[in-house]
C-alpha positions in Angstrom: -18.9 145.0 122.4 -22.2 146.1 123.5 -22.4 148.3 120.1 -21.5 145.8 117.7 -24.0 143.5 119.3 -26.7 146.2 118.9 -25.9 147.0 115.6 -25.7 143.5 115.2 -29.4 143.3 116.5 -30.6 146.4 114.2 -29.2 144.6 111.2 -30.8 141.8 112.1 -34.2 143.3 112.2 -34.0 144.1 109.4 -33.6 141.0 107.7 -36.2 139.6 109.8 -38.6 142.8 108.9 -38.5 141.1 105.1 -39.4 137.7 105.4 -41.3 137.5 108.9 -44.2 139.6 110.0 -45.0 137.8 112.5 -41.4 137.0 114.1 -40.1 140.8 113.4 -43.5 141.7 115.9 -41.5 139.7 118.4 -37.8 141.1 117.9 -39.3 144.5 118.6 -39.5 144.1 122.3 -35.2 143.5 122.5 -32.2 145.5 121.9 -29.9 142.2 122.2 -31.0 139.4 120.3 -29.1 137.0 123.1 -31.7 137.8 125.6 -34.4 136.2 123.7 -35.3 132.3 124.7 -33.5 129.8 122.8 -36.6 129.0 120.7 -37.1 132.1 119.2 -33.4 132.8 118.3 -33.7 129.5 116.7 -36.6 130.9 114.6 -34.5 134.2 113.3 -31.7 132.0 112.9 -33.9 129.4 110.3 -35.3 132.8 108.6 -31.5 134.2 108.1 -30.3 131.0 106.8 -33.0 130.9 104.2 -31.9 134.5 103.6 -28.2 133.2 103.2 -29.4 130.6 100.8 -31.2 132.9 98.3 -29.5 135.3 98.5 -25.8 134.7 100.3 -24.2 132.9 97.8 -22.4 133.5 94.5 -22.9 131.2 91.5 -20.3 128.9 93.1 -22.0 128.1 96.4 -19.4 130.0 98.2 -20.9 132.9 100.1 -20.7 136.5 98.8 -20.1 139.7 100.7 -24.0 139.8 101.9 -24.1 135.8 102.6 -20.6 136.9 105.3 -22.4 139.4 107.0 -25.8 136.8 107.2 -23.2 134.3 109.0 -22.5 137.1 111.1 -25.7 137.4 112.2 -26.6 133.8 112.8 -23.5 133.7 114.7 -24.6 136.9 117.2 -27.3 134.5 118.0 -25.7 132.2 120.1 -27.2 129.4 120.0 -24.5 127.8 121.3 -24.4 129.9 124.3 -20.7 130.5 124.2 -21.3 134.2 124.2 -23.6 134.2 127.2 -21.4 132.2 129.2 -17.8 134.1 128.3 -20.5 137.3 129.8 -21.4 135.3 133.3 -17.3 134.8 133.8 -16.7 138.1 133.6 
């Protein structure tokens, strides 16, 4: 799972590296974006869905291949917290 998670992270950057100076300066310091404090996943995940919103969706409001992978991300954000806490019971 670590992998995923850090290609996860890498795609993420990426995104981020387009529409946030400022918050990308930030990312650079991680390799897993669920080690970051809550508030600032909660920033990438605001940028990403304004990235799914212009660009995530076909003409029907249902999302296109690019707007699944952008839910992807949002999800390897936790914000929930369910991924950090399935990690503490192992």
């Amino acid at each position: 799972m670590p992998d995923s998670e850090s290609a996860q992270t890498r795609r993420i950057k990426e995104v981020i590296a387009r529409r946030s100076a400022t918050l990308f300066s930030q990312l650079q310091r991680t390799s897993l974006i669920t080690q970051l404090p809550l508030a600032l996943r909660e920033a990438i995940v605001e940028e990403l869905i304004g990235e799914f919103t212009e660009r995530g969706l076909r003409e029907d409001g249902e999302p296109n291949p690019y707007g699944l992978e952008v839910e992807e991300m949002i999800d390897a954000c936790d914000l929930t917290g369910v991924r950090s806490s399935r990690r503490k019971l192992r």
